[in-house]
N, C-alpha and C positions, 0 to 999 in steps of 0.2 A: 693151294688157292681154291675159295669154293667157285660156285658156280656163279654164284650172289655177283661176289667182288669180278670177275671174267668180264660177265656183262654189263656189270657197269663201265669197264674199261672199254669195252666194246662201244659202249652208246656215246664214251667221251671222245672216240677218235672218231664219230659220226657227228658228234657236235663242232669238233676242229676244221673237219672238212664241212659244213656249212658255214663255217667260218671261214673259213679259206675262198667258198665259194660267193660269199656275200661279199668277202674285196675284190673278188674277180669280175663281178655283177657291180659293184658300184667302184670300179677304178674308174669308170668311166669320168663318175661325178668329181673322182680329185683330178682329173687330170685332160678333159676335154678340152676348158677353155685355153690352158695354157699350148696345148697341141695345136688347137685350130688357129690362134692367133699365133702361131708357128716360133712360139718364144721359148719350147724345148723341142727335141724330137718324142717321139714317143713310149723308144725306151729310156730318155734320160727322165720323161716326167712320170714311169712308173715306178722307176727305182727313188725320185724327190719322193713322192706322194706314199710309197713303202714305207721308207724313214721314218719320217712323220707320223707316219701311222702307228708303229711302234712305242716311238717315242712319248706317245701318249698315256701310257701305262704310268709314267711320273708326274702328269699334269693336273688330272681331274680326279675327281671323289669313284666313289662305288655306288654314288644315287642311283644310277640306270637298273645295275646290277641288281641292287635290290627291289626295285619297283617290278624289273622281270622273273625276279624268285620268288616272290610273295604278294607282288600288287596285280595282277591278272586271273589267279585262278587260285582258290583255295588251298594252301602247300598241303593240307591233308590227304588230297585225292591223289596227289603225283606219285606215282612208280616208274618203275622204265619202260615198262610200256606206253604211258602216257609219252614221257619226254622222247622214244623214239619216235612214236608217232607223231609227235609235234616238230620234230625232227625234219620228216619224210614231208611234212605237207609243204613244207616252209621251202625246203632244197628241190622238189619237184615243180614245185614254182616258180621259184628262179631260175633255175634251169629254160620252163618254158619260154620265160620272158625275157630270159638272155638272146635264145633262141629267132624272138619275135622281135628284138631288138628292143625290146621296150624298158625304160630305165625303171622300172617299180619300185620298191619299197620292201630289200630282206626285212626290215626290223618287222616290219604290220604284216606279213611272211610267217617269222616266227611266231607274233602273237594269235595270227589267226589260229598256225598249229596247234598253240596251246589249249585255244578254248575249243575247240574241235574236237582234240583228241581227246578234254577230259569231259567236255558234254559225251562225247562217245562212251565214256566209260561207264558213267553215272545218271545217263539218260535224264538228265536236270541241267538248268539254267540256274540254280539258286548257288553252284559253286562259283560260279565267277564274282569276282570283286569288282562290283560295279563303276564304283570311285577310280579304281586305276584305270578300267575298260574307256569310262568316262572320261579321264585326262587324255589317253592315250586318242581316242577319236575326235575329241577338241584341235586337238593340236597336230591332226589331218589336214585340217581345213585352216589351223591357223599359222602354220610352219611355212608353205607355199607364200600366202599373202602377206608373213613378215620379209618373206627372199625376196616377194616381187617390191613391197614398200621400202626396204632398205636398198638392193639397187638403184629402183628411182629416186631417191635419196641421191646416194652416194652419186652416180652418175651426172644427177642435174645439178651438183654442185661443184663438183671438176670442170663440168662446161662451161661454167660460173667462170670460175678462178682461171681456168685456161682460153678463155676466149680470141684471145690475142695473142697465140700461139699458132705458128704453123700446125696440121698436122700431123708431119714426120717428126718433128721436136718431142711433141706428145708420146708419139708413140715411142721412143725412144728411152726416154723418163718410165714408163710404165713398163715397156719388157723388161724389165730390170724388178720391178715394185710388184711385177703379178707373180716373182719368184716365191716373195713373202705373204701375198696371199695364196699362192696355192699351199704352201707350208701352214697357214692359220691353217686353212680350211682342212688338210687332211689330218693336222693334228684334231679339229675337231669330228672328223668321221672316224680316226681310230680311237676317241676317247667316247662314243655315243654309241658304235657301232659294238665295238668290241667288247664290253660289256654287257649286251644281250647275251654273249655266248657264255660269259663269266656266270651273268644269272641262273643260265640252263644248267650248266655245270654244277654250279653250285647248289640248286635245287636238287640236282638228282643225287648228290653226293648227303645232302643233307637228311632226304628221300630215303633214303639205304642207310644210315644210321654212320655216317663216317665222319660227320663235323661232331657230333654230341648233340646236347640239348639246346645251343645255339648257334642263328643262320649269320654265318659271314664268311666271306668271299678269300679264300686263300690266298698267298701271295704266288704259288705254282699258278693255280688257272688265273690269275690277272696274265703272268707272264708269256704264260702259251697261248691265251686265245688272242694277244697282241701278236705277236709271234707268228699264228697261223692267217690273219686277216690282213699282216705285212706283206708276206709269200704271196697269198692268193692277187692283193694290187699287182704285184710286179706280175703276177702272170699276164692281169690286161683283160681286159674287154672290149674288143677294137668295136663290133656289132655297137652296141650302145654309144658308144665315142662318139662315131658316128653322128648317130641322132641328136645325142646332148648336145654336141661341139659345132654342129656343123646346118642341123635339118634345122631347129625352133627358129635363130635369130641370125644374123652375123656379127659377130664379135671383130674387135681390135683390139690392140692391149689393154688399153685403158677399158673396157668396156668388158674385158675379162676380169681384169683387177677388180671392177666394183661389182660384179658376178659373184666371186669366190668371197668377197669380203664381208659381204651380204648372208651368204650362207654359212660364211664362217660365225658372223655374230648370232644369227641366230642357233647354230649349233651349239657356240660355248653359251648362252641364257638356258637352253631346252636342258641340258646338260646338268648346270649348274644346280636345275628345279628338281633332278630327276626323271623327265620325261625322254621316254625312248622314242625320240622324233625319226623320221625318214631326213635322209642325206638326201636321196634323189629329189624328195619334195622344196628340199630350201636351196640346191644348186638349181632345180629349173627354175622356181619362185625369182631366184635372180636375174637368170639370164632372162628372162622373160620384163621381169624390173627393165634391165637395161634395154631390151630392145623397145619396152610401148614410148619413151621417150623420140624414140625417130619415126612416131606416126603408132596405128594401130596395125596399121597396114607391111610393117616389119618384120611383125611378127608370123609365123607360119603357123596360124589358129586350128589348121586339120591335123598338122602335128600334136601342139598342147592339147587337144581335144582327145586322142589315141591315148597321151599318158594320163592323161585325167581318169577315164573309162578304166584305164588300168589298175590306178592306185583306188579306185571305187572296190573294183573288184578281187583285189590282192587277201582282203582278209576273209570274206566267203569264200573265195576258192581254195585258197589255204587254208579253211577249216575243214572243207567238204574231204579236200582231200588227205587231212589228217584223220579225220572219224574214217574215210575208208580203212585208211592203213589201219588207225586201230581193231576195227572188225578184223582185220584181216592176220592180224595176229594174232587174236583169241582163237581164231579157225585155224590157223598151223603154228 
């Protein structure tokens, strides 16, 4: 085996394990609201929101995949260097913000790495691909605001229909219905989610001359980076949980139901276009939906304000510290 092929295998079980750690960073998002509105335990809704996760690999296309092999940074410039260093920015990130508790954004994580690492390389901004940089930070800003409009949607129309309902009756009806929204919604974060890692893979494999003269995404790396992003949910994220499930709003079932259902549709439209949306950004957009219906005043605004500053700063920091790593392995 040469040296070549090693390290590429090397950089792909560095890519599984940012995989592994991006479900363990955003199990939070599948499975908060169903823990705090105490309609599962916690390890019955990481091993629901696993499944799911998986299961995703037979749902949706390979749009994501390719928009992250090809639509962020010119595939010309990528080597293993670049993709580990885009690697290291992405998984040192999460890490810290796992850390901080704070729910950010693996996907805008890895893209920062990417363009970090290969601005690192080629001391040029002319390799990024504008148009995908451009979709991708649109739909920053526009991912959140469809979670919070589809919640308040969803929410102020149950109040509608159920108005003349006790509300233990209510609640009763929805712990049962937030079963199948947390199921949408993690089918939709294993099917958005897990496909950044498809891309990187499949960039670097393509990178190294292992696909041929055309880029497309293997049926091995669909299956393993489902696989590895499954494992990492069931490990959990209690830190985060926390925060998403418990600090922004207080949920009910019904009120978690129109949460997950909210961020589920916006996942499967982000999805369906291509765009490698944040999971964190369209589960708080909901909860946050649900809660400005019982006043402004519901909602915990010094909290949304921490993940906002967060997800501001998730793709500079994840660049800075991609371009370090890359320096830093041209010097050893």
């Amino acid at each position: 085996m040469t040296t070549t092929f090693l390290f590429v295998v090397f950089i792909i079980l560095i890519a599984l394990a940012f995989d592994f750690i991006n479900g363990f960073h955003d199990a939070a998002n599948s499975v908060a609201t169903v823990v705090s509105t105490r309609v599962l335990s916690p390890k019955q809704a990481v091993i629901w929101a696993a499944f799911f996760n998986f299961v995703a690999v037979g749902v949706f296309g390979l749009h994501v995949a390719t928009t992250i092999g090809k639509g962020i940074i010119d595939p010309s410039v990528v080597d293993s260097s670049v993709i580990l260093s885009a690697l290291m920015g992405a998984i040192v990130w999460d890490l810290l913000t796992w850390w901080w508790g704070l729910p950010t954004s693996s996907s805008h994580a890895l893209i920062g790495g990417l363009v970090g690492a290969a601005v690192a390389k080629t001391a040029s901004f002319s390799i990024l691909v504008l148009s995908g940089l451009i979709k991708v930070s649109v739909f920053i800003f526009i991912a959140p605001f469809l979670g919070i409009a589809f919640g308040f949607i969803f929410i102020t129309v149950l109040n509608i229909i159920f108005a003349r309902k006790r509300p233990s009756q209510v609640d009763r009806h929805f712990r049962r219905l937030q079963l199948v929204s947390a199921a949408f919604y993690s089918l939709g974060h294993g099917g958005n989610d897990a496909q950044k890692t498809m891309g990187i893979i499949t960039i670097l494999l393509f990178s190294n001359g292992f696909l041929g003269p055309v880029f497309y995404v293997p049926l091995w790396v669909a299956l393993i980076c489902h696989l590895a992003i499954a494992l990492g949910t069931m490990a959990g994220g209690w830190r985060i949980i926390k925060t998403m499930g418990m600090k922004i709003t207080e949920l009910k079932p019904a009120g978690g139901f129109c949460a997950e259902a909210a961020a589920a549709a916006t996942l499967f439209g982000a999805t369906a276009l291509g765009v490698p949306v944040s999971t964190t950004h369209t589960i708080t957009g909901g909860i946050v939906g649900v809660g400005v219906t019982r006043g402004l005043g519901s909602v915990r605004w010094t909290v949304a304000t921490r993940i906002v500053w967060a997800w501001i700063l998730t793709i500079p920091a994840s660049a800075i510290i991609a371009a370090v790593s890359y320096y830093l392995s041209q010097i050893f």
